[in-house]
N, C-alpha and C positions, 0 to 999 in steps of 0.2 A: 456510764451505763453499767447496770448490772449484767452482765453474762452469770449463766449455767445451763447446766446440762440434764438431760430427765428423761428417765425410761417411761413408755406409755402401754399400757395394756391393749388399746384400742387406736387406730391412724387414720381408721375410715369413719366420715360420719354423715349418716344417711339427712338429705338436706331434707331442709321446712323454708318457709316464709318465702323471701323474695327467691333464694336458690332453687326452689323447689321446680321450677318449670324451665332451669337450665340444664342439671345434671340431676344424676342420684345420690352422689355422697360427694364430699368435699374436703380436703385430707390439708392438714396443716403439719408443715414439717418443724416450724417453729411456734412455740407462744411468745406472743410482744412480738416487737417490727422496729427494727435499729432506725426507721424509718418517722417515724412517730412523731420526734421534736421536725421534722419538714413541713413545707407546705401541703402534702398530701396527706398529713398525719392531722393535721390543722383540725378538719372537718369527719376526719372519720371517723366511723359509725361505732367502731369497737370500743375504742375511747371510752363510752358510755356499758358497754357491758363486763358485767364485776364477777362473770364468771372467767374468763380469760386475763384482766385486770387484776383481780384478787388483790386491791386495794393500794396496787402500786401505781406511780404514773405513766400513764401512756408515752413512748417512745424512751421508756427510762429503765427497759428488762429488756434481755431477748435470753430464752429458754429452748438450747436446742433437743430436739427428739430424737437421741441419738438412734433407736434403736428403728426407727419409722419403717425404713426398708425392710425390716424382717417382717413387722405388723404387716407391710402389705402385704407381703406374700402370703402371710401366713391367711391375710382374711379378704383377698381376691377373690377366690375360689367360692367362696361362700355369700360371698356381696353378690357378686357378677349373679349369679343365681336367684337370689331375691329381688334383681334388680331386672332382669330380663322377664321375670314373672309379675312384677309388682309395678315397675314404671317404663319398661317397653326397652331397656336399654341401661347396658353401665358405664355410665358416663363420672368424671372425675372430674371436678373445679380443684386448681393448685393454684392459687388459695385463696381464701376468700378474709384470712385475720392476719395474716403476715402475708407481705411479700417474701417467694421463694428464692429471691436473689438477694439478700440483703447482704452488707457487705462481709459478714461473718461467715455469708456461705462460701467464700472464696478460698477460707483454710479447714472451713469444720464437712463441709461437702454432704450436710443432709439431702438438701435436693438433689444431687446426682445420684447418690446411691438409691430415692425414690426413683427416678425416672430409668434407671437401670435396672431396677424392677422390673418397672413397668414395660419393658421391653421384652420380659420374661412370661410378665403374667399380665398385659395389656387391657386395659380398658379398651370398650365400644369406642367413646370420646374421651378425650381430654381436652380442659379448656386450663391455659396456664396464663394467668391472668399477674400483671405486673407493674411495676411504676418505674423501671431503670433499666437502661441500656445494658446494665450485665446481664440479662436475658441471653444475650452473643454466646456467654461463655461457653456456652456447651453445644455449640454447630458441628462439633464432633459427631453429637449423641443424638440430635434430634431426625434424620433421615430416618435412619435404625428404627425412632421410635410412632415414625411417619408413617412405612411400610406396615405397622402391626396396628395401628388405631387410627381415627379419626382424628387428627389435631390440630388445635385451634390457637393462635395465641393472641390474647389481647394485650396490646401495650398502651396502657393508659396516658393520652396526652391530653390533659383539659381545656388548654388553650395556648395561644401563641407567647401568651407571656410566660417570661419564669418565675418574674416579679408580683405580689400584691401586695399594699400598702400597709407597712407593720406587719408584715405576715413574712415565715423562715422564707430560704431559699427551696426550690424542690429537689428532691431524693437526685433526681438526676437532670441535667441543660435538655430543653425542649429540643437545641439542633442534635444533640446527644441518641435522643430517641427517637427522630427522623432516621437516623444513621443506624439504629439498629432496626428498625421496621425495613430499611432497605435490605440490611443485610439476611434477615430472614428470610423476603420476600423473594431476594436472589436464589437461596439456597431451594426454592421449590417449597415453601413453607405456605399457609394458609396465615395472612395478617389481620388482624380486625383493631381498628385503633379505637380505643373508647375513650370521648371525649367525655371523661365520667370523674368526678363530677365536674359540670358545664362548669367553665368560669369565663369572666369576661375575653370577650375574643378583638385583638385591636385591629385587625384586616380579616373579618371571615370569609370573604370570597376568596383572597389569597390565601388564608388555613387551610380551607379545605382541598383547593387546588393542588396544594404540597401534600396533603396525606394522599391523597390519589393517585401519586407518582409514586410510595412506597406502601400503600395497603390496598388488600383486597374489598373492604366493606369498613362501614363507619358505624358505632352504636354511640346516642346521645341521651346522657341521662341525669339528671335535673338531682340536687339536694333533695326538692321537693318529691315524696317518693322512694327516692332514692336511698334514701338513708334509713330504709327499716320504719318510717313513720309514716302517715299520708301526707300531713303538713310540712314535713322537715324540718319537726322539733328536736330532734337530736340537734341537728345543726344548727338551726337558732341559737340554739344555749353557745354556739362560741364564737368566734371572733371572726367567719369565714363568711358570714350575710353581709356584715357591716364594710367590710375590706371591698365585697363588690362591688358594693350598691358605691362605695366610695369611686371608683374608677369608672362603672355604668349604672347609672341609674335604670332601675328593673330589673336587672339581673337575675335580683333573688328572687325571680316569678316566672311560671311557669311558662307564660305570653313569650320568654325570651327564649322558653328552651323551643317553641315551636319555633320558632321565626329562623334558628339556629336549622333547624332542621330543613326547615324551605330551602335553603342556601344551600346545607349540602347536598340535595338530593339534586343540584343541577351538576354538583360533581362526580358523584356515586349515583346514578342511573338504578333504582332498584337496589342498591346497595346500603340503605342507610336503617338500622335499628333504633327503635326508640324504648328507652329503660329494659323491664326484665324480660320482655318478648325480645329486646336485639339482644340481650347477652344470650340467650337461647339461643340464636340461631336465626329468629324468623326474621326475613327484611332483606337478608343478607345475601340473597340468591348471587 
């Protein structure tokens, strides 16, 4: 993998498309995602955009932003302001093109010195959106950053497997991130698991059962959709339709994300989001 490092002018960026009805801006600490060559890297959406790509391969860069935590500071003050005028609130997605815990953030520590920031100069909301149990790492920091914002974490579990056929291993073991949705949820933490994107589920009554023991609310959100397209043509084009449809046939159809949904809404009562309405928030009561 290529590593390097890179100053940024800008660390806030005021969302469009599907983010737009989650937060207001949405801050990336890294470009690329050591995460990439995974199972979660498989089907995702960025993969396809050549502005953050700039022609390298996906999961084959990670570019860190050393300087990120200054930029926030430096352009809190002034977002939070546009943002309380313009969309009712300043809300922060971390991240929505890299995972903030990839495994480089363990010695390079961009994400902390953001979220130490942000302790300073605090978003309305934050939503820290992720694929790996190093999420943990910083149960030091998060109380601290509990008391000053609204915060939300989602730990993305798609389903009970870890496996799909011909397809990598994932970023991080599904008991892996059971273990850490508990250990947030212990610490007084707000959990929301997002089974995003849907993949085959081999016991969804017993999934859901287990996410209910360690999260607050479930958000369920389909390729279709999901991926920046209406049809989930992004996703089409790779190898993540064929791998389902191989272990469930229907998968890759919307029929399956509801019928997912019926199931968990006998586990999460009120608690269950579906695509970019649950990552907002709404469902989740």
């Amino acid at each position: 993998m290529k590593l390097g490092e890179a100053t940024v002018r800008s660390i806030l960026t005021r969302t469009t498309g599907y983010l737009r009805a989650v937060t207001s801006h949405s801050l990336q600490p890294y470009r690329g995602c050591s995460f990439g060559g995974a199972l979660c890297g498989v089907g995702c959406y960025v993969r396809a955009s050549p502005w953050v790509t700039r022609g390298e391969p996906w999961g084959g860069f990670l570019e860190a932003r050393t300087n990120a935590a200054e930029r926030y500071r430096e352009q809190a003050p002034r977002e939070r302001r546009w943002a309380r005028r313009a969309r009712g609130g300043f809300g922060v997605f971390l991240s929505s093109s890299t995972d903030p815990f990839v495994p480089q953030e363990r010695s390079l520590g961009v994400t902390r010195r953001v979220l130490e920031a942000m302790c300073d100069e605090p978003p309305d909301e934050l939503v820290v959106q992720t694929h790996t149990h190093r999420v943990t790492d910083y149960l030091d920091l998060y109380p601290r950053l509990a008391k000053a914002s609204r915060v939300r974490f989602h730990l993305s579990i798609e389903s009970d497997r870890d496996r799909l056929p011909g397809l990598p291993p994932p970023a991080s073991p599904v008991a892996r991130r059971l273990a850490a949705a508990a250990a947030l949820r212990a610490a007084g933490l707000r959990v929301v698991v997002t089974v995003s994107p849907l993949l085959p589920i081999v016991d969804p009554e017993r999934f859901f059962a287990r996410l209910a023991l360690v999260a607050d609310a479930v958000v369920i959100d389909h390729f279709i959709g999901g991926d920046g397209t209406p049809d989930g043509s992004r996703t089409r084009r790779t190898a993540l339709p064929a791998a389902m449809e191989s272990v469930r046939p229907g998968s890759g159809e919307l029929a399956y994300r509801d019928e997912m949904v019926a199931l968990a809404k006998r586990a999460f009562p009120g608690r269950v989001g579906v695509g970019a309405e649950g990552f907002a928030g709404r469902g989740l009561a």
